[in-house]
C-alpha positions, 0 to 999 in steps of 0.5 A: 499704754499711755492713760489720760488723766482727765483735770476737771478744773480746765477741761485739760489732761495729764498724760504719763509718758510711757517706757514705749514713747521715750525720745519721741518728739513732743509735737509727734506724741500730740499728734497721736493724742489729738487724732484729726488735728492739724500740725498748724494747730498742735504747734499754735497750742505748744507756742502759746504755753497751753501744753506743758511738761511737767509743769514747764513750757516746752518747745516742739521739737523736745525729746519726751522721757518716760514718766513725763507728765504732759499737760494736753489742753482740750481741743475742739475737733470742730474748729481743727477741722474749720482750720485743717480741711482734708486734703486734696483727692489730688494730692491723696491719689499722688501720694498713694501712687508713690508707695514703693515699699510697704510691710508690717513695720515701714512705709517708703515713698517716693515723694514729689519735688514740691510736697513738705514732709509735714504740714506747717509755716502756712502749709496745710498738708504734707506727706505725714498729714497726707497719709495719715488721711489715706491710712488712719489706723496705721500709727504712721510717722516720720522716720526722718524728713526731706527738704520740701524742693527734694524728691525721693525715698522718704521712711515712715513708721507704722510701728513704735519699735521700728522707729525707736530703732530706725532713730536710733541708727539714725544717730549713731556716729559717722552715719554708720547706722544707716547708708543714705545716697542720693543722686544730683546734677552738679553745675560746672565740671566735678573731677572724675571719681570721688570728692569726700567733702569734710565740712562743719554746718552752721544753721542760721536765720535769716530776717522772716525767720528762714533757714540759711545754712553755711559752713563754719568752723562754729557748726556741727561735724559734716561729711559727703562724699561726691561720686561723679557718675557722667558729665553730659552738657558741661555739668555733673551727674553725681551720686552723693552719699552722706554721712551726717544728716544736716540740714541743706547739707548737700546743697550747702557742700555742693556750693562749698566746692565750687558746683553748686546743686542745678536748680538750687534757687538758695545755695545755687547759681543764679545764671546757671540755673536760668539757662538750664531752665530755659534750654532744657527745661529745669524748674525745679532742684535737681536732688533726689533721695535715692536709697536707704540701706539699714537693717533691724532687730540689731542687724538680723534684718537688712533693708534696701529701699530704692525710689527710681530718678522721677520722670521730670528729672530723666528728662532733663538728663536726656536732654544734656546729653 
């Protein structure tokens, strides 16, 4: 177990990382050591230098080592909640209802088109606050994360070893860890069978801050493959499986070959996505997180988890057909 070490000087605390939290991400072990408080508010005290590792200034997204000593400032659990609230019953009910998979080590969802993955950048609530709410003793986290416009299969852990694992075949060379597949509708007319797309990924920003996403030979290895299911109504119904997992990959590869994502109101098609919202009523970004393949204890347990294509999208199809 990880023991505080209470400095009576500040009202702040020394915390040793232990063996069992090495690689976990700073932000992810504050929130564990701040139960109740909101991610809006762990991000406020790591920019403003009040957490440190070590003695240092740390970002967010750093990977903790064991015997790492983090200084965790006091927090008044009065104000976390004046900040953070609780989330809608609305949104509590929605997600409880999108469980599809559950046992002792995991947690699967399929996650609405619309709702972030986690809270932050003027968001109160995402999934991992959401169901950390509805399952407060469960240690939940997030194994990996989906684009807030994306719908489908998101993996949480309720178990330490599950995610060092899963984390684990997450990096692994060339995907060959974990096989990710998701289904899209493509603008324009994709060649029958399979389209491999082998394209390095640059992430950007933008003024404000944004993320804008390009291929460019300076960016990190990028691979997907673009499996035509059916055209229906001029555009392509594809699966799509992933190699790599960057961000914006797909959408950005889609755009790259010339048939960019329908509804994509970043990488996609202006004018396509207009009359496809008003003939057959596509309001949102036609990409869904469709299945995870994996297995643990080194390959002794095979996982197959699936999230089914959300009404709206069924919808749509039916409509261009």
């Amino acid at each position: 177990m990880t023991q505080p070490t209470p400095t009576p000087s500040s009202g702040a605390r020394i915390v040793r990382v232990s063996e069992d939290r090495a690689g976990q991400r700073l932000d992810n072990f504050l929130l564990g050591q701040l139960k109740g408080v909101p991610r809006s508010l762990v991000y406020k005290i790591v920019r403003s230098g009040q957490v440190r590792i070590n003695g240092g200034r740390a970002k967010a997204e750093r990977k903790l080592e064991a015997g790492d000593e983090v200084r965790i400032p006091p927090v008044r659990v009065e104000s976390a909640q004046d900040d953070g609230r609780s989330p809608p019953k609305s949104m509590l009910a929605a997600l409880e209802a999108s469980i599809v998979f559950e046992d002792a080590r995991l947690l699967a969802i399929n996650k609405p088109s619309g709702v972030a993955s986690h809270g932050g950048s003027g968001i109160s609530f995402g999934v991992i606050e959401t169901l950390r709410a509805l399952r407060p003793r469960d240690g939940l986290e997030l194994v990996h994360r989906l684009d807030r416009d994306t719908s489908g299969l998101l993996v949480l852990a309720k178990k330490r070893s599950a995610l060092s694992e899963l984390q684990r075949l997450l990096r692994e060379d060339h995907g060959s860890g974990i096989e990710k597949r998701y289904l899209a509708l493509l603008a324009g007319r994709m060649p029958s069978g399979t389209m491999s797309v082998d394209a390095p990924l640059h992430v950007g920003l933008r003024q404000g801050g944004e993320r804008h996403v390009q291929v460019n030979p300076a960016g990190k290895p990028s691979m997907s493959h673009f499996k035509l299911l059916e055209r229906r109504g001029g555009q392509s119904y594809c699966e799509i499986r992933i190699d790599t997992g960057r961000t914006h990959q797909i959408r950005v590869h889609a755009q790259h070959i010339g048939h960019p994502v329908a509804g994509d109101d970043k990488y996609g098609d202006a004018v396509a996505n207009k009359r496809l919202r008003e003939q057959i009523g596509l309001k949102r970004l036609f990409l869904h997180a469709s299945t995870l393949e994996f297995a643990l204890d080194d390959g002794k347990t095979p996982y197959s988890l699936n999230a089914p294509l959300v009404p709206e999208l069924l919808e749509v199809l039916d409509r261009l057909a």
